[in-house]
C-alpha positions as CSV (number, residue, x, y, z in Angstrom):
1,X,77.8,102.3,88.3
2,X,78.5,104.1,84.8
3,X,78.3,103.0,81.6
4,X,78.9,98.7,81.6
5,X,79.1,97.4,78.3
6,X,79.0,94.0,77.2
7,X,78.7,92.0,73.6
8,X,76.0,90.0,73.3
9,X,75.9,87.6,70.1
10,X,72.7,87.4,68.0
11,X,71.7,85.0,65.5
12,X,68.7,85.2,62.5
13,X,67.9,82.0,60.8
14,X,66.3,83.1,57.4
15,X,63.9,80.1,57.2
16,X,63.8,79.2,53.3
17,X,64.6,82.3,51.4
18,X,63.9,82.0,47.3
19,X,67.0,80.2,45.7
20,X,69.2,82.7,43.6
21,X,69.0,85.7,45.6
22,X,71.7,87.2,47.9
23,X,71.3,87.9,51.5
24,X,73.7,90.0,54.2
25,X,73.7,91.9,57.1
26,X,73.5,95.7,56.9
27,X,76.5,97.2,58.2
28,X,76.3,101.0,58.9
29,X,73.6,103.4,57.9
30,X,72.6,105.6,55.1
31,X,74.7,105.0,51.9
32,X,77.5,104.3,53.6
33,X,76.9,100.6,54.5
34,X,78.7,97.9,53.5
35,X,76.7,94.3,53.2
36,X,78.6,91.8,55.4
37,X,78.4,87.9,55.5
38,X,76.9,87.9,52.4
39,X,75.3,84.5,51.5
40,X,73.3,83.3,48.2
41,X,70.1,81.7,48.9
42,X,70.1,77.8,47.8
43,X,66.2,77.9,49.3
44,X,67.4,76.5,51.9
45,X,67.7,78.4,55.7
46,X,70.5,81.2,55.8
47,X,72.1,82.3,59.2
48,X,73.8,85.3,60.3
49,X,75.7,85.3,63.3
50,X,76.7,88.6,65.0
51,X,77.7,90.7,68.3
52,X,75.9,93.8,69.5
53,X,76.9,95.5,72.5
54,X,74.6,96.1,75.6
55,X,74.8,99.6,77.6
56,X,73.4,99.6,80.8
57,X,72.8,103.1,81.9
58,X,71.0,102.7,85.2
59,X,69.9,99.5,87.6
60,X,65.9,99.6,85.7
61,X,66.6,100.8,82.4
62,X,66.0,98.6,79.5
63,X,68.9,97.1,77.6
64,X,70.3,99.6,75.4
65,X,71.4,98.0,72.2
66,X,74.7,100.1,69.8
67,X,76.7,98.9,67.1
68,X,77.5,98.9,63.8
69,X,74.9,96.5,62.7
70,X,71.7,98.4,64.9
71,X,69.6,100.6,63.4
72,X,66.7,102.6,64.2
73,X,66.1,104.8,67.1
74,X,65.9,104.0,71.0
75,X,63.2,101.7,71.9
76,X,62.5,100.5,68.5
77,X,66.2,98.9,67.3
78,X,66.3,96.7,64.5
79,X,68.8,95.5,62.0
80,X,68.8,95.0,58.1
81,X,69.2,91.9,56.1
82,X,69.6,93.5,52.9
83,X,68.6,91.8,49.6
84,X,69.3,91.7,45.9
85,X,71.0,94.8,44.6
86,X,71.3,95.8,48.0
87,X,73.7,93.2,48.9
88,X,75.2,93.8,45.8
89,X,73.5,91.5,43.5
90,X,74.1,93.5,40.2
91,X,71.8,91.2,38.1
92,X,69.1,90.8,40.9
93,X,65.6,91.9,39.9
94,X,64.9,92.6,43.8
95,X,66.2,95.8,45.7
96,X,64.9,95.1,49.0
97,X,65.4,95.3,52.9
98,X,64.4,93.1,55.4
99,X,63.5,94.7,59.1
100,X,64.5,92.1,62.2
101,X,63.3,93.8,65.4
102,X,65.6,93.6,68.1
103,X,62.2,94.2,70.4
104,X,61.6,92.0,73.3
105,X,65.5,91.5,74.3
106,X,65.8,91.2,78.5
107,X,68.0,91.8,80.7
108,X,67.9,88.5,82.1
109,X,68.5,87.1,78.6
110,X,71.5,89.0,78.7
111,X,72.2,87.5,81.9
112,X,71.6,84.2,81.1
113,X,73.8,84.4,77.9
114,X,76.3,86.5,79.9
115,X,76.7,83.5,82.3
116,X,76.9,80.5,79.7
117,X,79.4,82.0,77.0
118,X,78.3,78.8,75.0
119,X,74.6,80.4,74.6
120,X,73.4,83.0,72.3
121,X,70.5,84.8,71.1
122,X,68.3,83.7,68.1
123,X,65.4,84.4,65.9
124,X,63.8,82.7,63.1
125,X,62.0,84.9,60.4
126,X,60.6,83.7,57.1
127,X,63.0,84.2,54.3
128,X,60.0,84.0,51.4
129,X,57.3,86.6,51.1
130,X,53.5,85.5,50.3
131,X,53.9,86.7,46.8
132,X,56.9,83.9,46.6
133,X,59.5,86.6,45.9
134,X,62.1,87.3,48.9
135,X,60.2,88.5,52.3
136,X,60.6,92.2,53.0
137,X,59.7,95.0,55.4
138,X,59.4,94.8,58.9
139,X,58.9,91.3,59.9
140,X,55.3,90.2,60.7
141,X,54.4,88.0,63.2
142,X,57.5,88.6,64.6
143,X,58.4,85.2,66.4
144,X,61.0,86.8,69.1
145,X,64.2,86.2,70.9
146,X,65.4,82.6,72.7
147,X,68.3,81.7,74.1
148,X,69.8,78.7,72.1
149,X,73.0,76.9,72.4
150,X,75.4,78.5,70.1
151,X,76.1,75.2,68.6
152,X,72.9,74.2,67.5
153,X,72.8,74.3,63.8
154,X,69.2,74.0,63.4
């Protein structure tokens, strides 16, 4: 069978991040990333759309998730939405790093999405922390992964 690769596209709706801060994805690791699609928070929901690929190295082993965007080691992948200075907010008084698992992805997900090129894969995390400053960390109560139309805007 060999190594089959495929792209499956992600989505994270940052549900009501504080207003005045910039958000983005982390691309790359260490200092040498680069903050891509970088947005600034109106308090309203940000979204960031992206492709990872999928390795499939045997007919029972779980999804294997690469690219630019993923981070962290095998079996616990994640990416970064990276905040304030770290998105290159010069004047931002918050230098901080947001941790989406990219736990709980299946195979038949993949499938599903595979199938229906008009579907993708989203998550909704909260954008503000309890202390009302930008949420940061690994994600708590982390909601999951559902397949959604990709044009659904909500």
């Amino acid at each position: 069978m060999g190594h089959v690769q495929r792209e499956l596209m992600l989505r994270i709706v940052l549900e009501g991040p504080p207003a005045g801060v910039d958000f983005g994805l982390q691309n790359g690791q260490g200092n040498a990333y680069q903050t891509i699609q970088k947005q600034r928070s109106k308090g309203e929901d940000l979204q960031f759309q992206f492709g990872i690929r999928i390795k499939r190295n045997g007919a029972s082993d779980a999804p294997k998730l690469v690219g630019s965007v993923v981070q962290g080691p095998a079996g616990a992948r994640f990416v970064y939405l990276d905040i304030g200075t770290y998105a290159g907010q010069k004047e931002s008084c918050w230098s901080r790093r947001l941790k989406v698992p990219l736990s709980g992805i299946t195979w038949d997900m993949i499938d599903q999405s595979a199938v229906d090129s008009r579907t993708l894969l989203e998550t909704r995390v909260p954008g503000t922390g309890r202390n009302g400053g930008p949420n940061c960390g690994t994600v708590k109560q982390f909601a999951g992964w559902r397949l959604v139309s990709a044009t659904t805007r909500k």
